[in-house]
TIZABA-900588 format. One record per residue (C-alpha): z, y negated, x negated; chain; residue in three letters; residue number from 1. Coordinates in steps of 0.5 Angstrom, whole numbers, padded with zeros to 4 digits. Layout:
! TIZABA-900588
up  north  east  c  r  k
Z  Y  X  A  ALA  NUM .
...
***
This chain:
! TIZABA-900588
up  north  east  c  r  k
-0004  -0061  0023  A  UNK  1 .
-0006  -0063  0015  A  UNK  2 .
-0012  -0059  0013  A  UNK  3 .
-0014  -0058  0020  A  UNK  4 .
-0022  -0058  0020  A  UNK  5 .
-0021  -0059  0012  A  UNK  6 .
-0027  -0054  0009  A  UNK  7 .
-0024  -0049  0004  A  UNK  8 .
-0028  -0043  0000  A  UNK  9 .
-0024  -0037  0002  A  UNK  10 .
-0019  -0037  0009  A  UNK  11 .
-0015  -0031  0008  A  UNK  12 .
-0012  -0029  0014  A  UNK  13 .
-0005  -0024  0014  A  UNK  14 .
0000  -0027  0007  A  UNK  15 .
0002  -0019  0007  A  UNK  16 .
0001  -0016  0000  A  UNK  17 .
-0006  -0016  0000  A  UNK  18 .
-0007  -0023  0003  A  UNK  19 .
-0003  -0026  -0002  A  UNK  20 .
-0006  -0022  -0008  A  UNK  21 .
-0013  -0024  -0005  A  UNK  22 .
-0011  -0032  -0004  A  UNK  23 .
-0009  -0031  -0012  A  UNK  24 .
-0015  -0027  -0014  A  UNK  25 .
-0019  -0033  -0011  A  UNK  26 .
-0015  -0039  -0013  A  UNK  27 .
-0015  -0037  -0020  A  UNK  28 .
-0022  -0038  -0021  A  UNK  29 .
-0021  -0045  -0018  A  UNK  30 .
-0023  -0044  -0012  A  UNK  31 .
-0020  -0048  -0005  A  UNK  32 .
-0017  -0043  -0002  A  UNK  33 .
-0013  -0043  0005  A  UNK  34 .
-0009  -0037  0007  A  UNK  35 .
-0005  -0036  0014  A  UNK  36 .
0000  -0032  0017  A  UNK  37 .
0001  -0030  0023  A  UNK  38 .
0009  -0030  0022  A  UNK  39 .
0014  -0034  0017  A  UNK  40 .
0012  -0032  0010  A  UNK  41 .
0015  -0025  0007  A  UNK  42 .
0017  -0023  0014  A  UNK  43 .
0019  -0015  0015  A  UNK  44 .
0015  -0014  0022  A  UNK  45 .
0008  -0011  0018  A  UNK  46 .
0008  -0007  0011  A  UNK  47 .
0010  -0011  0005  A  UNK  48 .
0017  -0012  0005  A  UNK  49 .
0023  -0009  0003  A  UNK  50 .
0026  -0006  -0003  A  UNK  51 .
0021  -0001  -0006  A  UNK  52 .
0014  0002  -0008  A  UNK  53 .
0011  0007  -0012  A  UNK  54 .
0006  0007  -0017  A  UNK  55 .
0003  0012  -0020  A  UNK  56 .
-0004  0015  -0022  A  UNK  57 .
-0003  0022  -0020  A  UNK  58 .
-0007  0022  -0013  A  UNK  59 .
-0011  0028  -0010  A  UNK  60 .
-0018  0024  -0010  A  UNK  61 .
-0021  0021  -0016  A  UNK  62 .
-0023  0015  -0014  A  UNK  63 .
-0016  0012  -0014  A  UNK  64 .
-0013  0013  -0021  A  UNK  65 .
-0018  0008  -0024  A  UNK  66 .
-0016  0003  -0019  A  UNK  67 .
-0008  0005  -0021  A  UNK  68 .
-0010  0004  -0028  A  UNK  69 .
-0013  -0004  -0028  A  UNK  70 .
-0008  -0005  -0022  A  UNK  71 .
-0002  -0003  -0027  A  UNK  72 .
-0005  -0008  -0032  A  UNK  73 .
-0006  -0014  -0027  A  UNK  74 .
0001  -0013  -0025  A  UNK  75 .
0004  -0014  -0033  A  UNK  76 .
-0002  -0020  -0032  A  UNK  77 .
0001  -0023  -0026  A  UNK  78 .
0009  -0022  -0029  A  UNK  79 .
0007  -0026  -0035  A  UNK  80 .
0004  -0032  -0031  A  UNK  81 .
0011  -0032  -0026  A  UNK  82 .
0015  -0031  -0032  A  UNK  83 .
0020  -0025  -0029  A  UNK  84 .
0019  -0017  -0026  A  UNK  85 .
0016  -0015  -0020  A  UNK  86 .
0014  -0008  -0024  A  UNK  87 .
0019  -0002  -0027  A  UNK  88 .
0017  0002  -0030  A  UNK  89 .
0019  0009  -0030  A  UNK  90 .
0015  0017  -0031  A  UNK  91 .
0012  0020  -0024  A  UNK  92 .
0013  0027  -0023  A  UNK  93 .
0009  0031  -0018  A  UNK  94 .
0011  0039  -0015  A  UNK  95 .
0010  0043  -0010  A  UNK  96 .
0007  0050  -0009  A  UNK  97 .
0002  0053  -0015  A  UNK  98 .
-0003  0054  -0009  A  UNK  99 .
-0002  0047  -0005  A  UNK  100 .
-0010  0046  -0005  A  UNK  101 .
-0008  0037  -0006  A  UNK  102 .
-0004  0039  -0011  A  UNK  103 .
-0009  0044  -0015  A  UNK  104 .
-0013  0036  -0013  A  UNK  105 .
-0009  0032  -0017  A  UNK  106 .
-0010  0036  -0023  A  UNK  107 .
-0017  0036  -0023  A  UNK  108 .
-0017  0029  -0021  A  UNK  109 .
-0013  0028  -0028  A  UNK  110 .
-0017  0031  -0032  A  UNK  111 .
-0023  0028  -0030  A  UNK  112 .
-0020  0021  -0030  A  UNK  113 .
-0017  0023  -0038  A  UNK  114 .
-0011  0022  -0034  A  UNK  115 .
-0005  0026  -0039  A  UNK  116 .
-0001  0030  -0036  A  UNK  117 .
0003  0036  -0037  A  UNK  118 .
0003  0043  -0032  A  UNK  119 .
0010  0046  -0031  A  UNK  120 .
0013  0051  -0029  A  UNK  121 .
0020  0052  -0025  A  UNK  122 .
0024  0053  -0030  A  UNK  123 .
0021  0047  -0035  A  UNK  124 .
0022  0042  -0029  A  UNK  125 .
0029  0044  -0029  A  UNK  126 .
0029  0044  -0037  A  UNK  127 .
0025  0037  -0036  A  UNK  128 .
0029  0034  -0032  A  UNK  129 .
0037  0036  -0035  A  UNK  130 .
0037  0040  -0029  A  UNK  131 .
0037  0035  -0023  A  UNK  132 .
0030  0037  -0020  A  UNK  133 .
0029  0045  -0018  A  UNK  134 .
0023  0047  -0016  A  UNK  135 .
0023  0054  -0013  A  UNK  136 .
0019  0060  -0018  A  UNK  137 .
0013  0060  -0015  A  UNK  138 .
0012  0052  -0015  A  UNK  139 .
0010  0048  -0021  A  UNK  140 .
0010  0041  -0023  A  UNK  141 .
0005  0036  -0026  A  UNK  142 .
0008  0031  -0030  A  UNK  143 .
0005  0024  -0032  A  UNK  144 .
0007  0017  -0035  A  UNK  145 .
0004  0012  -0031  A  UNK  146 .
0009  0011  -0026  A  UNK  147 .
0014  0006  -0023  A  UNK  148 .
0018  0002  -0018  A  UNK  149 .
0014  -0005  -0014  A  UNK  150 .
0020  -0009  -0011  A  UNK  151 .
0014  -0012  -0006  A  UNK  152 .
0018  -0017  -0003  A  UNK  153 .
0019  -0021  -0009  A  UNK  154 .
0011  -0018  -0011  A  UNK  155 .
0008  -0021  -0005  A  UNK  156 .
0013  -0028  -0006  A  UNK  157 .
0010  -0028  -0014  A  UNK  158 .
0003  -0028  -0011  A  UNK  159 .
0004  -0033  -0006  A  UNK  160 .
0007  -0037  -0012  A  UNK  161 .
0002  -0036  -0017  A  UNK  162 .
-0003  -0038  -0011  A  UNK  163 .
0001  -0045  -0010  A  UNK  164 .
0001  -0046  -0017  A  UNK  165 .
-0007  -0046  -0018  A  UNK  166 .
-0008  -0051  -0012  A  UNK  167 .
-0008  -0045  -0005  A  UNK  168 .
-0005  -0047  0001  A  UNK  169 .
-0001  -0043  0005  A  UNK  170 .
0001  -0044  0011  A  UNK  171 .
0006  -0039  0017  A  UNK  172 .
0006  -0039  0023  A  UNK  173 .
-0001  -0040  0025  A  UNK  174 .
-0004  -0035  0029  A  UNK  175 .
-0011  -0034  0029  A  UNK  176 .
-0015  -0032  0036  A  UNK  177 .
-0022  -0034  0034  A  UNK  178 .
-0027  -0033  0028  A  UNK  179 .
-0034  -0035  0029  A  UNK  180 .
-0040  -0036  0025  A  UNK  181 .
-0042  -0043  0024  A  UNK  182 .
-0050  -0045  0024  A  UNK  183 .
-0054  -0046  0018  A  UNK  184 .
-0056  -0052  0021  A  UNK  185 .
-0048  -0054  0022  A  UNK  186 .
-0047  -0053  0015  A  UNK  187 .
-0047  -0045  0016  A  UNK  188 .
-0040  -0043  0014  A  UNK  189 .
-0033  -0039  0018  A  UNK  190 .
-0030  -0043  0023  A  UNK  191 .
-0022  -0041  0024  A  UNK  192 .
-0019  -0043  0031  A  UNK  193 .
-0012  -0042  0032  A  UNK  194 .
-0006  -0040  0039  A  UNK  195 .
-0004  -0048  0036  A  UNK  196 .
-0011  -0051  0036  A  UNK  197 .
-0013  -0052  0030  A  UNK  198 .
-0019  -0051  0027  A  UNK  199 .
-0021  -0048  0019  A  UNK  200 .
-0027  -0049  0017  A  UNK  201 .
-0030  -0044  0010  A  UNK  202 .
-0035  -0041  0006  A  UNK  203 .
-0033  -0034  0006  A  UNK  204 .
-0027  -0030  0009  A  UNK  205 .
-0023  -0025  0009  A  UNK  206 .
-0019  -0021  0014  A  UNK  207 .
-0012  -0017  0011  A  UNK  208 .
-0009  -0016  0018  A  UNK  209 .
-0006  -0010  0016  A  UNK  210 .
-0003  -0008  0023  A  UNK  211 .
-0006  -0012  0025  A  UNK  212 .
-0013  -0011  0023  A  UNK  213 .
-0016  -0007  0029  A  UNK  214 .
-0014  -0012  0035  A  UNK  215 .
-0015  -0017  0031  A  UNK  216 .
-0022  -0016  0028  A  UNK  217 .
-0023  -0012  0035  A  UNK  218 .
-0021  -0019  0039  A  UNK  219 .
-0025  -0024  0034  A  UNK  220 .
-0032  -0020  0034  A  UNK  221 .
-0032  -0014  0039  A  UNK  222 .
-0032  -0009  0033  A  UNK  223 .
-0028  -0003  0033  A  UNK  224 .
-0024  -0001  0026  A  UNK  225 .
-0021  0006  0027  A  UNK  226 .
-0015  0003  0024  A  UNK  227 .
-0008  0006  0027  A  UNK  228 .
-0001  0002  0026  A  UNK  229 .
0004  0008  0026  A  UNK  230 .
0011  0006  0025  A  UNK  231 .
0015  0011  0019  A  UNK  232 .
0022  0010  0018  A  UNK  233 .
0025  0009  0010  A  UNK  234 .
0032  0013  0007  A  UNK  235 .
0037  0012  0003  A  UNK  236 .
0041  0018  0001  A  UNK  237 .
0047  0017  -0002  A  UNK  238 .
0048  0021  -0010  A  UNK  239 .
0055  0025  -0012  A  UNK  240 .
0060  0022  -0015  A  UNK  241 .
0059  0021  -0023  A  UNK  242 .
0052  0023  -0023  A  UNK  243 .
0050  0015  -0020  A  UNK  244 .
0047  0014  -0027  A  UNK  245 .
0042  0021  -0028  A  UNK  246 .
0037  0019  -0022  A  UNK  247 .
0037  0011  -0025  A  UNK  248 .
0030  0009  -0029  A  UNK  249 .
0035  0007  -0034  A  UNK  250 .
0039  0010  -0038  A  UNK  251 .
0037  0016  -0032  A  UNK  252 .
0031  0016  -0034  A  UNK  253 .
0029  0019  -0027  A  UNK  254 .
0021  0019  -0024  A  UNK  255 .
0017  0017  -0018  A  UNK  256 .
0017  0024  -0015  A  UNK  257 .
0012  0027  -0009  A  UNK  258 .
0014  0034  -0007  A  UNK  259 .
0007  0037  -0004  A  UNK  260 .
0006  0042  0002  A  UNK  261 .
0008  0041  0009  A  UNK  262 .
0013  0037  0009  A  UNK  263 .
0011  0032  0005  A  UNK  264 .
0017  0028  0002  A  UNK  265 .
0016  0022  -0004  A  UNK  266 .
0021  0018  -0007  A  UNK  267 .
0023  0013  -0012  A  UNK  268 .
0029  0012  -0018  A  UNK  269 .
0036  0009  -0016  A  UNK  270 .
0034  0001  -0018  A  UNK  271 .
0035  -0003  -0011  A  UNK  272 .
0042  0000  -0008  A  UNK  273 .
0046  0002  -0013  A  UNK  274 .
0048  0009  -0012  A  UNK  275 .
0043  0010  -0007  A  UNK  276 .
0036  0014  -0008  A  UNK  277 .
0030  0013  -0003  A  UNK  278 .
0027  0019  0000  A  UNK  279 .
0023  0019  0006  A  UNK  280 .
0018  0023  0010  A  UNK  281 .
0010  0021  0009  A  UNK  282 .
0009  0020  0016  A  UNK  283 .
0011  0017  0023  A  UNK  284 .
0009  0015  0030  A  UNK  285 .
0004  0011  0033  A  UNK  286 .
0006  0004  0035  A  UNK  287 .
0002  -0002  0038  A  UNK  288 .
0005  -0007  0033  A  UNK  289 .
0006  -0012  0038  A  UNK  290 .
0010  -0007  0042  A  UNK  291 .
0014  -0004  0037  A  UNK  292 .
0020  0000  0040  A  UNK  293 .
0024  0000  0033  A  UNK  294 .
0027  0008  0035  A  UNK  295 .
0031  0012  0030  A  UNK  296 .
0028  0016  0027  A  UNK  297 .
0029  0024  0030  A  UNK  298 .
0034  0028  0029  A  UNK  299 .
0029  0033  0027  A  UNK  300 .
0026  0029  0022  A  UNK  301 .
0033  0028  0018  A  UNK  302 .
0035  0035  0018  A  UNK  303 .
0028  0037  0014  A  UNK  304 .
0029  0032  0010  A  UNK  305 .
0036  0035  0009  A  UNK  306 .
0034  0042  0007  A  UNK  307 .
0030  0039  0002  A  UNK  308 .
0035  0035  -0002  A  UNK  309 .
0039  0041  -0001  A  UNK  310 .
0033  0046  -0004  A  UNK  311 .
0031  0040  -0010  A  UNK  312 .
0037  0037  -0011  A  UNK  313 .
0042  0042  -0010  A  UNK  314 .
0050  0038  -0009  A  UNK  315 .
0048  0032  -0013  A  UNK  316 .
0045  0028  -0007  A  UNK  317 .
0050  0028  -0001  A  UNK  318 .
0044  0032  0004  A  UNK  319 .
0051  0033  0009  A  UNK  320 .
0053  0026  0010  A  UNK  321 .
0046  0024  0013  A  UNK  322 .
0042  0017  0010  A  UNK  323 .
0046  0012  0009  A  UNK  324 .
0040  0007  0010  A  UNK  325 .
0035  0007  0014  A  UNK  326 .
0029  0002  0014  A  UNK  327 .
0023  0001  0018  A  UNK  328 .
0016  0000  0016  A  UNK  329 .
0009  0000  0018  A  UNK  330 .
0003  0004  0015  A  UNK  331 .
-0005  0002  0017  A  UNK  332 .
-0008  0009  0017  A  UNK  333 .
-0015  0011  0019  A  UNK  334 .
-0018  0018  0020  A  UNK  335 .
-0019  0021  0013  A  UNK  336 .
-0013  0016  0009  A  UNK  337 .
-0019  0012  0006  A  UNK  338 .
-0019  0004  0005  A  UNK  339 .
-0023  0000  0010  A  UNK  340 .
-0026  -0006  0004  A  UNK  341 .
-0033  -0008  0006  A  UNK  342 .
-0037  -0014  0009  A  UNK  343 .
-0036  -0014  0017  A  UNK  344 .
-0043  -0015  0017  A  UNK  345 .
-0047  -0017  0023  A  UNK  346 .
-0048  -0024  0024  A  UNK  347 .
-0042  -0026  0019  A  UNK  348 .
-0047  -0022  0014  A  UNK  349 .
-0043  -0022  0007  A  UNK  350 .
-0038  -0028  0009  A  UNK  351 .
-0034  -0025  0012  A  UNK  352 .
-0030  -0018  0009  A  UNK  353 .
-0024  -0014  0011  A  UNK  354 .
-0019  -0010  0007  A  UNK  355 .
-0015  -0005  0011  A  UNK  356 .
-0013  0001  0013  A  UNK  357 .
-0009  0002  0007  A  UNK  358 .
-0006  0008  0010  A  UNK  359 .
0001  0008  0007  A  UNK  360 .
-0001  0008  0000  A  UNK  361 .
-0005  0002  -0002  A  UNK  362 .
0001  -0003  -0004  A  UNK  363 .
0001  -0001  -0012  A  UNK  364 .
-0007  -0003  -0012  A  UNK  365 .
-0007  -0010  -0009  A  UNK  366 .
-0007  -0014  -0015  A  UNK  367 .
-0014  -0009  -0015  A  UNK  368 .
-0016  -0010  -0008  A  UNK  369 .
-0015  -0018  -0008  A  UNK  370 .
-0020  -0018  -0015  A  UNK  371 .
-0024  -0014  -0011  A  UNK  372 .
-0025  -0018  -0004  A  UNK  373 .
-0026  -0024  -0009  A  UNK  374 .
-0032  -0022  -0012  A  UNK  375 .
-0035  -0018  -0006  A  UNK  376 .
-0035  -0025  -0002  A  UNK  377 .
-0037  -0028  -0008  A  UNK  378 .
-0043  -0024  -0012  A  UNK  379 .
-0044  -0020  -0005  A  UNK  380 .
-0042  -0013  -0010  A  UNK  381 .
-0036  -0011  -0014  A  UNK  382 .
-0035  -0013  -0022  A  UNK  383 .
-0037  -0005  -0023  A  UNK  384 .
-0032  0001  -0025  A  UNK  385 .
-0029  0002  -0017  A  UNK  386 .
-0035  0007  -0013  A  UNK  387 .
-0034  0002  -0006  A  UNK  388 .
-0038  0008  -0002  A  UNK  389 .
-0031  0010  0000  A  UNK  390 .
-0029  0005  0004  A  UNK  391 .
-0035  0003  0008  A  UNK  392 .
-0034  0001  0015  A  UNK  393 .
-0040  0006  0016  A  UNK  394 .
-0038  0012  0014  A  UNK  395 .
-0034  0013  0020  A  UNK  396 .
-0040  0011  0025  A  UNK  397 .
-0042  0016  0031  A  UNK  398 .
-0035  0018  0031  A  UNK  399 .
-0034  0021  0025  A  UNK  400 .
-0028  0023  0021  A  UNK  401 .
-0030  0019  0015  A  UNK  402 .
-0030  0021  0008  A  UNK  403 .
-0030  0029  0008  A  UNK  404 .
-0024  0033  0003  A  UNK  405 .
-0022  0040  0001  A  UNK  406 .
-0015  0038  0002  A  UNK  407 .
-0010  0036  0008  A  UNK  408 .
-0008  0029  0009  A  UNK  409 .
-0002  0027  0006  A  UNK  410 .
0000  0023  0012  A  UNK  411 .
0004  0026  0018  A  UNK  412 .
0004  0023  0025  A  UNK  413 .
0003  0023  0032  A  UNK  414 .
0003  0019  0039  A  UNK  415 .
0011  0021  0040  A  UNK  416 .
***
């Protein structure tokens, strides 16, 4: 096949979100650079494709606004250079019980960060939003600008294309088995071998798995990455008759909104499906991404998402008729819902990085995350302005949780 045994600067393996946004980062810098997917390109079986993706600034850690705000540049960077939107932007609204601890989190992450927003109560988030969102008297609601719809499968198919156009190969269908590290006197080095037969050599690697990360990183070098695939189901619900315009971001108006508390329901404006708003569940079931059942969602889980719409919504979205579309997706989780972006270590030493375990909130900070591996791979650290201790491998040594939090985690899943 072309470019086998060819040596490039970086291989990137996995073209979802993250793969493409490194191949960009790397080739814009005028490095040779190879990535390769498993499947065909803008494929639907991982954690980059469909129609919707939310940005916001608003998060119970404060490590992760600063990352939303230079991503959020970067995306107006990249859309610039491609010459068309990926990014609509629109307000966030975050709400919830006044005591959620996550919540009382996400305004103390504002704070520190100097992030605007303004504390609402009840009945200034009906006022706020013409009457469209209720909150119950005892909920507030926190109110911030930076907020938005990504369409990611357009956003990855930018990146790829922007990666072309500064010299990258891509090439799909390319299964990797083997990642091994080539000896000094050898020239030093990655070699990439593949179910196919072809080998890659490299300087540096990176490995933006997804799904995939924890067998594949578990099969290439025998490290075990406590990355967990769950498999969560996406909703579309329809809007009542004459009120499709109040939920569009134009001439609408109308947020990215989260609803904290258990459960934990997000959603986005009416942009991909006319007449339709997205409202799913933060949560799932643990799947072997190879051996995906593709179930429907419980009844259960429907049923909570309804008395929700009902309780927010009121007669204004159709909670009784059921979604109407129902997507399926994957998220990438590790036990505290931190990312995994650190060297592999060991006898690949900085050659070799992983970026994964995004958790089902990592998508908005790609075109970061892609700046980030391309200058840990090759200044061995980052630029500076992002605190990397948080998504070190290590941290879960021993059999440890991760990073400690005084709130419960966002996401929730289990086994059946």
């Amino acid at each position: 096949m072309e470019n086998s045994g060819e040596k490039f600067d970086i291989i990137v393996v996995g073209a979802g979100v993250m793969g493409s946004a490194t191949a960009y980062a790397a080739s814009k810098r005028g490095l040779k650079v190879l990535l390769l997917e498993q499947f065909d390109l803008l494929h639907f079986r991982g954690s980059s494709h469909g129609e919707s993706r939310t940005i916001r600034a608003s998060y119970p850690e404060n490590y992760y606004p600063p990352m939303v705000i230079e991503a959020a540049k970067l995306w107006e960077e990249a859309e610039l250079e491609a010459g068309y939107n990926v990014y609509f932007k629109t307000s966030h609204l975050d709400f919830g019980p006044s005591d959620n601890p996550s919540l009382l989190h996400v305004i103390s992450s504002c704070e520190i960060n100097k992030i605007d927003h303004r504390i609402l109560d009840a009945h200034q988030v009906f006022d706020e939003m013409s009457g469209r969102i209720k909150i119950p008297d005892d909920w507030i609601g926190v109110a911030t600008e930076l907020g938005g719809i990504i369409k990611p499968t357009k956003a990855v198919s930018m990146f790829q294309s922007l990666a072309m156009k500064h010299g990258a190969v891509i090439r799909d269908r390319i299964e990797v088995k083997g990642i091994e590290p080539i000896d000094e006197q050898e020239g030093g080095g990655i070699l990439i071998s593949t179910t196919c037969g072809n080998q890659f050599r490299s300087s540096k690697c990176a490995i933006t798995a997804g799904a995939w990360m924890k067998n594949l990183v578990k099969k290439v070098t025998g490290k075990h990455l406590p990355i967990q695939p769950v498999e969560t189901s996406v909703f579309y619900w329809r809007i009542k008759q004459g009120h499709e315009s109040d939920f569009t971001i134009s001439p609408g108006k109308f947020p990215t909104f989260a609803s904290y508390g258990n459960p934990y329901i997000y959603g986005t404006p009416s942009l991909e499906f006319p007449g339709l708003i997205k409202i799913p569940i933060h949560g799932g079931l643990e799947c072997n991404p190879d051996e995906r059942k593709w179930k429907a969602a419980k009844e259960v889980i429907i049923e909570e998402i309804r008395e929700w719409i009902r309780g927010r919504f009121g007669d204004l979205v159709d909670a009784d008729g059921g979604p109407v579309i129902t997507q399926s997706c994957l998220y990438s989780m590790t036990p505290d819902e931190d990312y995994v972006i650190d060297f592999l270590g060991g006898e690949f030493g900085k050659n070799l990085v992983v970026a994964g375990g995004f958790s089902g909130h990592g998508f908005k900070m790609s075109p970061v995350i892609g700046k980030i591996v391309v200058e840990m791979l090759l200044d061995g650290e980052v630029g500076g302005g992002v605190d990397m201790k948080y998504f070190k491998i290590e941290r879960f040594d021993g059999g440890l949780n991760g990073n400690a939090k005084s709130f419960a985690d966002q996401v929730c899943f289990s086994s059946s």
